[in-house]
Steps between C-alpha positions, in 0.01 A plus 500: 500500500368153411596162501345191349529152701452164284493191694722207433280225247670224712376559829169306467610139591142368369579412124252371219652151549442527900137595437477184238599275787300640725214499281587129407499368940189710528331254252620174562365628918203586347401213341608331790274710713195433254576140593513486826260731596239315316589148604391680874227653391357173295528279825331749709206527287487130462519410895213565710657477792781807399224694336317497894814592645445883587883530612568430140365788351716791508775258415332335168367876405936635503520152230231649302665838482821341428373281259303772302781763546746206318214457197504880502910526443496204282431743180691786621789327549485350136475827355808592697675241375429512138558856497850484672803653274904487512685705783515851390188480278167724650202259619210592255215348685112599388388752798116342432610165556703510804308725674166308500690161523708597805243743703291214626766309608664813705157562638473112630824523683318777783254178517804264591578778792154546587444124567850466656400764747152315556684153591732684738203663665325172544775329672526822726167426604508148540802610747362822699190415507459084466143503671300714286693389230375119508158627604418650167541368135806633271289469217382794446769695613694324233302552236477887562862499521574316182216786321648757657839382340353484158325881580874623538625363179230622341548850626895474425340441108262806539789707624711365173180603291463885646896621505704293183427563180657276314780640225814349319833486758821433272697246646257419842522091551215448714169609668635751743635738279211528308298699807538801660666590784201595732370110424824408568537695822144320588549188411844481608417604882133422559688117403782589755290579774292188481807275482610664818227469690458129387874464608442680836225253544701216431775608734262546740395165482793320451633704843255300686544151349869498596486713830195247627311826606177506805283538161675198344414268797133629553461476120592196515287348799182649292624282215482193737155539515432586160632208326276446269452839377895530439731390194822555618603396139374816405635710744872348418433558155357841612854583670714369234348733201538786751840459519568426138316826396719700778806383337426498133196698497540763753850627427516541148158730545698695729796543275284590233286770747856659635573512097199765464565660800786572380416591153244720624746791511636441159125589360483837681852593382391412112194675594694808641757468167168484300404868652825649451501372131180721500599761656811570279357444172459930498887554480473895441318637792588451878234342687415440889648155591309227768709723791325814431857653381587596110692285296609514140533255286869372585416462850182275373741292294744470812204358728359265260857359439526445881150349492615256229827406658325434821237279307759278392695426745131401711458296171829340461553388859245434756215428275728257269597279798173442626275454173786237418401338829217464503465431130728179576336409797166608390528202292535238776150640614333314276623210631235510802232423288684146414597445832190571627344199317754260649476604831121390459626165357762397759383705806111416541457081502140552363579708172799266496305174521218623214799529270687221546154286482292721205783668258767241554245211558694303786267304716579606910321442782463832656531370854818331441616797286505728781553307772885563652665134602848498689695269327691415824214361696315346200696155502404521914154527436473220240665265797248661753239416310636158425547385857170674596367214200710218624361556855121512372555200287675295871174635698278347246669168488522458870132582542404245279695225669411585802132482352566152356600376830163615655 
């Protein structure tokens, strides 16, 4: 007994037009991130005073990834788009141009993590232990972070190297489906793992800030005396990207790790359906089956059936839903990197001052740019200051009568 299951061709909700559109945002955010991240990077290399800023570093080293991870894409997703076809047409992309287009790119996100992770460490520090933290420079520290980042990626592109071997895949309509599924299964969860810890950190953090924890306080009684050393600029800006990349950053990595979890099991069933297949191909002579028992050919047949029903239904149902997910909100993920580069430009008054004064050329006074005046007491002070004149001006007129009359 046999049966044959063929899955519906409607189910996938993720159509060649979808894709297009997708494809399409994904530019316009990348050239947009290009942008951005380069208008922050430009001012930082032109100001002294931001390129001697050590609490700066870990956060202009994330705009460098993002900014070379957006020139990366920029190619990849014109290829995409030029090669898109009409709903219910096959994608016919060139294996040995996506492949080496997209793989650097993929291997740059672990960097994005890696650097994530680093600022979330940081500001742990700064809170646990605030003494030993403004005793010693970040410099260093931040520089073997932002290496270490770039030593990930470049072992996610090793990895890529060693296990796919690049072939044609009829109808596959983007990098992903162009590896294998041990790369997949690596880079799907070594990302998810880092995203979580970087999201545990940031929880952790953000616990404290809004409880007004014992480590807050005595944090922040170091940071009284260590005014000078501290840009609280940066550590806003600091707290801000950690909480964009937890909600745009950190969940869609997760989505896409639960995905291969989950997909995991669908490989050792094709792998167990790929045995069988084997196993059967001698239909004349009764053989010893994986339970030690004998089985004939029929028998075979019946348990390879079962194997194949069982594969789709794991295909059609659990998998579906999430790969649609997180393919959907995969997509906002690259939004960090553009929202990254504004948080530098309206969070930190430094990187926002060298913009408005070298790219847009608008002549500030940086005292007067940053200084906060209360509109309600501002039309008091100008009287203040007026009587306080008036009575200076009386003082010096009555001393020199009283001098004439001498």
């Amino acid at each position: 007994m046999s049966s044959m299951v063929i899955p519906p061709d409607n189910i996938n909700m993720i159509t060649n037009t979808v894709c297009l559109y997708v494809d399409i945002f994904l530019f316009v955010i990348c050239i947009l991130q290009i942008l951005a991240n380069f208008v922050v990077l430009y001012v930082w290399c032109l100001s002294k005073r931001l390129y001697r800023n050590d609490s700066l570093i870990l956060l202009v080293s994330l705009a460098f990834i993002d900014f070379v991870y957006a020139v990366l894409q920029f190619p990849y997703l014109i290829i995409l788009i030029a090669g898109s076809k009409p709903d219910g047409v096959p994608f016919n992309y060139d294996p040995w141009v996506i492949v080496p287009l997209g793989g650097p790119s993929a291997a740059l996100m672990k960097s994005g993590c890696t650097v994530t992770t680093a600022i979330a460490i940081d500001r742990l520090l700064a809170l646990y232990f605030p003494v030993q933290y403004y005793q010693r420079s970040k410099r260093y520290w931040s520089i073997g972070a932002f290496l270490f980042a770039i030593f990930l990626a470049f072992i996610d592109w090793v990895v890529l190297q060693l296990t796919v071997t690049i072939k044609p895949v009829p109808g596959c309509s983007s990098f992903g489906c162009f590896t294998n599924e041990l790369f997949r299964a690596y880079w799907g969860l070594s990302n998810m793992m880092m995203n979580l810890f970087s999201c545990l950190l940031t929880m952790v953090i953000v616990y404290h800030l809004f409880k007004r924890s014992a480590q807050l306080c005595r944090a922040n009684e170091v940071e009284k005396s260590n005014r000078s050393k501290i840009d609280k600029s940066a550590n806003r800006v600091a707290l801000y990207i950690l909480l964009v990349s937890a909600l745009i950053g950190v969940v869609p990595g997760c989505l896409n790790g639960v995905g291969t979890i989950v997909s995991l099991p669908e490989d050792f069933t094709s792998m167990r359906i790929k045995y069988s297949e084997i196993g059967i191909r001698d239909e004349g002579a009764p053989k010893t089956s994986h339970l030690g028992l004998r089985s004939f050919p029929e028998a075979e047949r019946c348990e390879l059936a079962q194997l194949c029903i069982f594969k789709s239904v794991t295909q059609e149902t659990i998998p579906l839903l999430l790969q649609e997910v997180s393919f959907f909100v995969g997509t906002c993920a690259t939004l960090s990197g553009l929202s990254h580069a504004f948080i530098f430009g309206m969070a930190h008054r430094e990187i926002k001052y060298a913009i408005l004064t070298k790219v847009f050329r608008r002549k500030m006074d940086y005292g007067a740019g940053t200084t906060r005046v209360d509109p309600s007491t501002a039309l008091v002070g100008m009287r203040i200051s007026q009587r306080k004149n008036s009575q200076s001006v009386q003082q010096r007129d009555s001393g020199s009568v009283e001098k004439q009359r001498y």
